[in-house]
C-alpha positions as CSV (number, residue, x, y, z in Angstrom):
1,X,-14.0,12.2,-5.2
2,X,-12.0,12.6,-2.1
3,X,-8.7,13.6,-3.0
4,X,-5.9,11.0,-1.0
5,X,-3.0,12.7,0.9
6,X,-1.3,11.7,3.5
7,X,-0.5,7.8,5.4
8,X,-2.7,5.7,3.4
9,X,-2.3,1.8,4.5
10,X,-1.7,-1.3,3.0
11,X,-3.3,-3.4,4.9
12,X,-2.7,-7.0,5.7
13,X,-5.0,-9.5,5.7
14,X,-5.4,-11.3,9.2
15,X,-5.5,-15.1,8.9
16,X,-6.5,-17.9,11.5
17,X,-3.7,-19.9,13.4
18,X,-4.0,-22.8,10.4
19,X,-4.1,-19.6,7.7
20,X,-7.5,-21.5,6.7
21,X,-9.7,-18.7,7.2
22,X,-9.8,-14.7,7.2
23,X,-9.7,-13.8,11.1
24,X,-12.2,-11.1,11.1
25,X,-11.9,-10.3,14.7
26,X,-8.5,-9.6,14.5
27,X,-9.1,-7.4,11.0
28,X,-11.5,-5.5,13.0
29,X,-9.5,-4.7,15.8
30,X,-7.0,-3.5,13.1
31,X,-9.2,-1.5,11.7
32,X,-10.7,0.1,14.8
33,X,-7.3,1.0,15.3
34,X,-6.6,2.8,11.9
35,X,-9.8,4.6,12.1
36,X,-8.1,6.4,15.2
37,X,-5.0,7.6,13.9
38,X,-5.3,10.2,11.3
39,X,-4.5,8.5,8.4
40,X,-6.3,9.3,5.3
41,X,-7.2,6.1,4.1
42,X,-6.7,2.2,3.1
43,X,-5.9,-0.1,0.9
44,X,-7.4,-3.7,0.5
45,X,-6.2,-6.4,-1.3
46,X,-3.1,-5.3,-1.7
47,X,0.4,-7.5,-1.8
48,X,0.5,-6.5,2.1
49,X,-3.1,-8.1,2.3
50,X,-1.9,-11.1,0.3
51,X,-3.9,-10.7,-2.5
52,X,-3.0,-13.6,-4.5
53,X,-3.5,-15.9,-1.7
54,X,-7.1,-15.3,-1.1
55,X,-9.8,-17.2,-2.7
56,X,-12.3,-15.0,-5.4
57,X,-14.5,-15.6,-2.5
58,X,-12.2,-13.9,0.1
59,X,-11.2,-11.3,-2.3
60,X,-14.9,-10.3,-2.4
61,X,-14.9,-10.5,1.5
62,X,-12.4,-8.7,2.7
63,X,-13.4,-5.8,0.3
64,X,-16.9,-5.6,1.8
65,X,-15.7,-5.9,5.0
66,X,-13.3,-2.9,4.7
67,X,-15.7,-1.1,2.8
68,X,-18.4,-1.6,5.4
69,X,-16.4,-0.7,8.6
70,X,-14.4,2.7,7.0
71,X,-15.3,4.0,4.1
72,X,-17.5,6.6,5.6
73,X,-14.1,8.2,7.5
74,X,-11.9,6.7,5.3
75,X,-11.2,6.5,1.1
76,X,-10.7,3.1,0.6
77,X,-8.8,2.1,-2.8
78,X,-8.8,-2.1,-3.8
79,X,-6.0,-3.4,-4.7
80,X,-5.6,-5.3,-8.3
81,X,-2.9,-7.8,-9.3
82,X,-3.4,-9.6,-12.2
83,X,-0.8,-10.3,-15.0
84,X,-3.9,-9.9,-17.7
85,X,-6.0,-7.5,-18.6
86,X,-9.2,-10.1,-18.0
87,X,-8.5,-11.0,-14.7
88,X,-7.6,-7.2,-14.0
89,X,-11.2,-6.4,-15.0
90,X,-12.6,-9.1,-13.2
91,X,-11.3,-8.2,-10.0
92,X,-12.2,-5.0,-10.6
93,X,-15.7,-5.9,-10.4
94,X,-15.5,-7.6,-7.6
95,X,-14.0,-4.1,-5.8
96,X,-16.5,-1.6,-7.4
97,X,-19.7,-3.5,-6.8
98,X,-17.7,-3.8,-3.0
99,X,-18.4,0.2,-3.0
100,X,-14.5,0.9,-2.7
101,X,-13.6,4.5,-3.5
102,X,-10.8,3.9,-5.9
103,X,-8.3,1.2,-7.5
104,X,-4.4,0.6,-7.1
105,X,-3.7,-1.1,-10.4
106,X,-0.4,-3.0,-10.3
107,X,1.4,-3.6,-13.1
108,X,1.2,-6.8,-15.2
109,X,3.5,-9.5,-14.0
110,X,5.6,-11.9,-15.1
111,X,4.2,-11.4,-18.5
112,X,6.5,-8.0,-18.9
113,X,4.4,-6.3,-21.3
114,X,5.5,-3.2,-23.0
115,X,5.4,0.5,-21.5
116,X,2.4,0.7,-24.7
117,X,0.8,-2.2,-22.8
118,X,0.6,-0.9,-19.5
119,X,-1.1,2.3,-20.8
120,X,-3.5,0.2,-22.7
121,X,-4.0,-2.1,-19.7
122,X,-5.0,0.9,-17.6
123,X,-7.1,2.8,-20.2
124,X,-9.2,-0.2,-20.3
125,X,-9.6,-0.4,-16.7
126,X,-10.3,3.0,-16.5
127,X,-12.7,3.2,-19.6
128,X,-14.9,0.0,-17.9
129,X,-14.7,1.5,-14.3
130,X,-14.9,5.4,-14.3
131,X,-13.1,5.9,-10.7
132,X,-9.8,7.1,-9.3
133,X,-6.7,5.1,-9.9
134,X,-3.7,4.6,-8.7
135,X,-0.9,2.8,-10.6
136,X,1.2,0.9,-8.5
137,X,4.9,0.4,-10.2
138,X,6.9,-2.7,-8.0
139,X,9.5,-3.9,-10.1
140,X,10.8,-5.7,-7.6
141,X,7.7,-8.1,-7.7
142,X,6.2,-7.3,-10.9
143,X,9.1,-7.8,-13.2
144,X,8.8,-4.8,-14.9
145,X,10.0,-1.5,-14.2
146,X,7.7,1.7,-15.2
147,X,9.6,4.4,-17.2
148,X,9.5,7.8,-16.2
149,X,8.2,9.0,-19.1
150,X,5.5,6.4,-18.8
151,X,4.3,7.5,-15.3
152,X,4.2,11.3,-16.5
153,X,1.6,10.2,-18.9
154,X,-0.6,8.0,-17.2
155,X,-0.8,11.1,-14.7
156,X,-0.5,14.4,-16.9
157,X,-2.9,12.8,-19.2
158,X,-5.7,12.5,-16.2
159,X,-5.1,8.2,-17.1
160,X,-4.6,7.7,-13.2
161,X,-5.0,10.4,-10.4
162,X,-1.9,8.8,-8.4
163,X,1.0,6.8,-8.8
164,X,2.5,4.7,-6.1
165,X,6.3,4.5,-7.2
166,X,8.4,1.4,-5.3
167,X,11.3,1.4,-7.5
168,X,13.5,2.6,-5.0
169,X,15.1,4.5,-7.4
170,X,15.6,8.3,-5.9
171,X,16.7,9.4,-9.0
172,X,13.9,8.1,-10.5
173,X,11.1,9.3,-8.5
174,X,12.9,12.9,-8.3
175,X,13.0,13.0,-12.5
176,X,9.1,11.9,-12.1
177,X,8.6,14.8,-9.6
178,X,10.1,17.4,-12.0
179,X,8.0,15.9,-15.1
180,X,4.4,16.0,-13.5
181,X,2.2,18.9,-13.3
182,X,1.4,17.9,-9.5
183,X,4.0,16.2,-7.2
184,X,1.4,15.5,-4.8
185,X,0.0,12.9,-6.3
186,X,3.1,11.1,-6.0
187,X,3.3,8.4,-3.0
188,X,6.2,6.4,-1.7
189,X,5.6,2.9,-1.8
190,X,8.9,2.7,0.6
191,X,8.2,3.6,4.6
192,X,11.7,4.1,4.3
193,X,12.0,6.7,1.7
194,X,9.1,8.8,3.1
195,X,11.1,11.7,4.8
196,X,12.8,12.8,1.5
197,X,9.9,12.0,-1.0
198,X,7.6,14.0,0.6
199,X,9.8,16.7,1.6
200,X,10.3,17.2,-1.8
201,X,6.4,17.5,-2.1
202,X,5.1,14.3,-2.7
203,X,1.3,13.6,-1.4
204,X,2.2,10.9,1.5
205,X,3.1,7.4,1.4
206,X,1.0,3.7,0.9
207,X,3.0,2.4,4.3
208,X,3.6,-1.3,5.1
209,X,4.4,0.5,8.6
210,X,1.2,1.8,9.2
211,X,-0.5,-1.1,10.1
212,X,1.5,-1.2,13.0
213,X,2.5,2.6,14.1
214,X,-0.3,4.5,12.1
215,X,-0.4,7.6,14.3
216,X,3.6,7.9,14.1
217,X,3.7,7.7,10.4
218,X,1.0,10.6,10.1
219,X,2.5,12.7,12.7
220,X,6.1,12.5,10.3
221,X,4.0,13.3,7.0
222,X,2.4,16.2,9.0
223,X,5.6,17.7,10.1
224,X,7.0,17.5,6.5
225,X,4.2,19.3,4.8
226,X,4.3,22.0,7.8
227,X,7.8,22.2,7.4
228,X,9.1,21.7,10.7
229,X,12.2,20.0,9.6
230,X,14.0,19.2,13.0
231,X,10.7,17.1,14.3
232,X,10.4,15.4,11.1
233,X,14.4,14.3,11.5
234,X,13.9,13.5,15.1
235,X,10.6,11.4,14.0
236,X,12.3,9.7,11.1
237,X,15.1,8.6,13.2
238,X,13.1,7.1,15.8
239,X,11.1,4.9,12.7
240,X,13.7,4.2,10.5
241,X,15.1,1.6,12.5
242,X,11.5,-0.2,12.5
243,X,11.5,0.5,8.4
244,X,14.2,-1.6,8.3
245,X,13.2,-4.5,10.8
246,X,9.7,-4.5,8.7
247,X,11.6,-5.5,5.8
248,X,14.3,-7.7,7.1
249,X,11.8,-10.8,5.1
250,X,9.2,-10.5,2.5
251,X,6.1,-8.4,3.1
252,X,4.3,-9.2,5.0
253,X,6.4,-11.5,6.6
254,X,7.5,-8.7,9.5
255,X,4.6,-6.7,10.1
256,X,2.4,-10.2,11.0
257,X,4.7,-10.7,13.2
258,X,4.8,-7.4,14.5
259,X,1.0,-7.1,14.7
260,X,0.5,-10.0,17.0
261,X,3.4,-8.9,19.0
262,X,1.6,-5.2,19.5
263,X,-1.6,-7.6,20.6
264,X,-3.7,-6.3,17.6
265,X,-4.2,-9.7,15.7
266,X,-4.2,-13.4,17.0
267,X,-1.6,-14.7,14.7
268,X,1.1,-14.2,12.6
269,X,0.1,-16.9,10.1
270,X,0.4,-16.6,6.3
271,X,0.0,-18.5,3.7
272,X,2.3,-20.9,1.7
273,X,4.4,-20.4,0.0
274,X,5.3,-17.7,2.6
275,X,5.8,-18.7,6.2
276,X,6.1,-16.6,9.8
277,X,9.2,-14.8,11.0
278,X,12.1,-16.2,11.5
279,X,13.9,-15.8,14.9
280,X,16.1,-13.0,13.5
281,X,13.6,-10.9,12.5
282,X,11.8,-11.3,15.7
283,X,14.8,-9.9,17.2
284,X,14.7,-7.2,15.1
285,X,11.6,-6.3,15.3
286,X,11.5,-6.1,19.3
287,X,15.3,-4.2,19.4
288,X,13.4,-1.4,16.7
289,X,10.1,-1.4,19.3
290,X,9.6,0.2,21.9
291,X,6.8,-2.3,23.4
């Protein structure tokens, strides 16, 4: 097992101009891009690749095309969300006999099971699949937010390897720091919460940003774990502003938009019921870029 550190990305999944099809030219261009940046690996199928959006036949796709391209240079984790435990499993199938490295398990939605269901949930995934995992706590589109306490165990316990914690809850990630017998496997799930998570020695961050500025992002995580402070600020300050204009809609709402702007995909198309960026966050995004 390659142990993940660093910028890992959350890819997004490039469609045609109608959002009929997976545009595999552009996802290759993408990729050929990532593989030249530093970072230390990807994720596919994520809820930045749209995930619930793709057919089981796309799912299957994308995860062999990913696999195929990188996962020689690159650990590639797929990317489950599911609000069963079934469907979790199937997916997961679908991703191991892809030949991905690891899985990011999101937590049940909508359902809002119980902290004791989540564990179970993972166990079992874990139990029928024996690879790395990383639990993916989202409130924000899961419904349900993962206890501290809940996190510490799932790790401590050797249930999951990593956690990717988007709570946006500083407090809460610094109590999950200072319960876990490893703070680097801890990863931001926020670009914008990068700079203090892993100065306070957190493994990297699963960036939305990435896509876009890969070699930026890893050159601020690198800074931080070498302790060059005043680079990192500098670095931080320059990108916090495209954080921001990233997230001024939904994810992945920005970053299409961004991505086709930079020339690295075709079109910013996604699909219902999500829809391309609005003229404001176009604006955005061009006043945060330099290009």
């Amino acid at each position: 097992m390659r142990k993940i550190s660093g910028v890992i990305t959350a890819l997004v999944t490039p469609f045609n101009k109608g959002a009929t099809k997976i545009d595999f030219e552009s996802f290759d261009k993408l990729l050929e891009d990532q593989l030249t940046s530093g970072i230390g690996g990807v994720v596919v199928n994520g809820s930045t690749g749209e995930s619930l959006s793709l057919s089981r036949d796309e799912f299957k796709e994308c995860a062999h095309f990913v696999v195929s391209k990188v996962k020689k240079k690159l650990s590639v984790y797929g990317g489950i969300s599911a609000a069963t435990t079934e469907n979790a499993l199937s997916l997961a199938e679908i991703l191991v006999d892809a030949g991905v490295d690891g899985l990011m398990v999101t937590t049940p939605f909508y359902i809002k099971p119980t902290q004791v269901g989540v564990i179970h949930h993972i166990q079992k995934i874990r139990e029928r699949f024996n690879l790395p995992l990383i639990v993916y706590n989202i409130p924000g589109r899961s419904g349900l937010n993962l206890q501290v306490a809940t996190m510490a165990k799932l790790l401590n316990e050797g249930i999951v390897e990593y956690v990717k914690e988007s709570s946006g809850s500083l407090e809460q990630i610094v109590e999950l720091i200072l319960s876990v017998k490893d703070p680097t496997v801890i990863f931001s799930g926020d670009d914008g919460l990068t700079f203090p998570l892993v100065a306070l020695g957190c493994g990297g961050v699963v960036s939305v940003a990435s896509n876009l500025i890969p070699k930026d992002l890893v050159e601020l995580v690198d800074s931080l774990k070498e302790g060059d402070l005043p680079k990192a600020r500098a670095i931080n300050t320059k990108l916090y502003p495209i954080f921001k204009a990233l997230f001024n809609e939904s994810n992945p709402i920005p970053v299409k938009a961004a991505l086709t702007l930079k020339g690295l995909t075709q079109y910013a198309t996604l699909r219902a019921p999500l829809e391309e960026a609005s003229d404001e966050t176009i604006v955005r995004l061009k006043q945060a870029l330099t290009w």
